[in-house]
C-alpha positions in Angstrom: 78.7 192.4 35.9 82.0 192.3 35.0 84.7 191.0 38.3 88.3 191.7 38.9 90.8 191.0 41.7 93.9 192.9 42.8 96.0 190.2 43.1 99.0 192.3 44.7 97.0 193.3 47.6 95.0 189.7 48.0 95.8 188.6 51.7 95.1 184.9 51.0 91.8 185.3 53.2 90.0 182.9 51.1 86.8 184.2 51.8 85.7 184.9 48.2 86.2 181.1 47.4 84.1 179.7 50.2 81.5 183.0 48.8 81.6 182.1 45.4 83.7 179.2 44.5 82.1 179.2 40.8 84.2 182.0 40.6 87.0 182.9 42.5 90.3 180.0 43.2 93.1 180.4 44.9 96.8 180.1 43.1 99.9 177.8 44.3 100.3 180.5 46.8 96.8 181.0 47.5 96.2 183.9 46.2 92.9 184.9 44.2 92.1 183.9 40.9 88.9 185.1 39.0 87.8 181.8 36.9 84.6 183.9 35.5 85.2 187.2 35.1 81.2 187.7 33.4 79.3 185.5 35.8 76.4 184.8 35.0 73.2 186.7 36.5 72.4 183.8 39.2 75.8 184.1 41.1 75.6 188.3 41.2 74.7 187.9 44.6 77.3 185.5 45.5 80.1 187.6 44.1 78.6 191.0 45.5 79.0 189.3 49.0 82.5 188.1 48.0 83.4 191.5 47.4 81.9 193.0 50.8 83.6 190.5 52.9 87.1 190.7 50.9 89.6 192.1 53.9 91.6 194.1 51.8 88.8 195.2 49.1 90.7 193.3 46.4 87.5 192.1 44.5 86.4 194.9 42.2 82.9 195.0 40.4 81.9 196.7 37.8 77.9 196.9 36.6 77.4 196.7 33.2 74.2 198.2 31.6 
């Protein structure tokens, strides 16, 4: 799994850091910051649910093989 976030459309929601705060932060002005962009396979589900409940669909996910 490999996790990006569109930083320019990030509406400071801050629902990916309460989903998966191993992963996603927040900035000085709140918006999202990916701290680990490969998580590892155990927080998958955290970060897929991150993604679903991003507002603006700013979380991107891409499965590796």
């Amino acid at each position: 799994m490999r996790v990006t976030a569109d930083r320019d459309t990030c509406t400071v929601s801050s629902l990916c850091v309460y989903r998966a705060p191993e992963v996603f932060d927040q900035d000085e002005d709140g918006h999202v910051v990916v701290l680990r962009p490969d998580p590892p396979e155990h927080l998958h589900p955290a970060v897929r649910d991150a993604a679903r409940s991003c507002p603006t669909r700013s979380i991107r996910i891409t499965e590796e093989e």
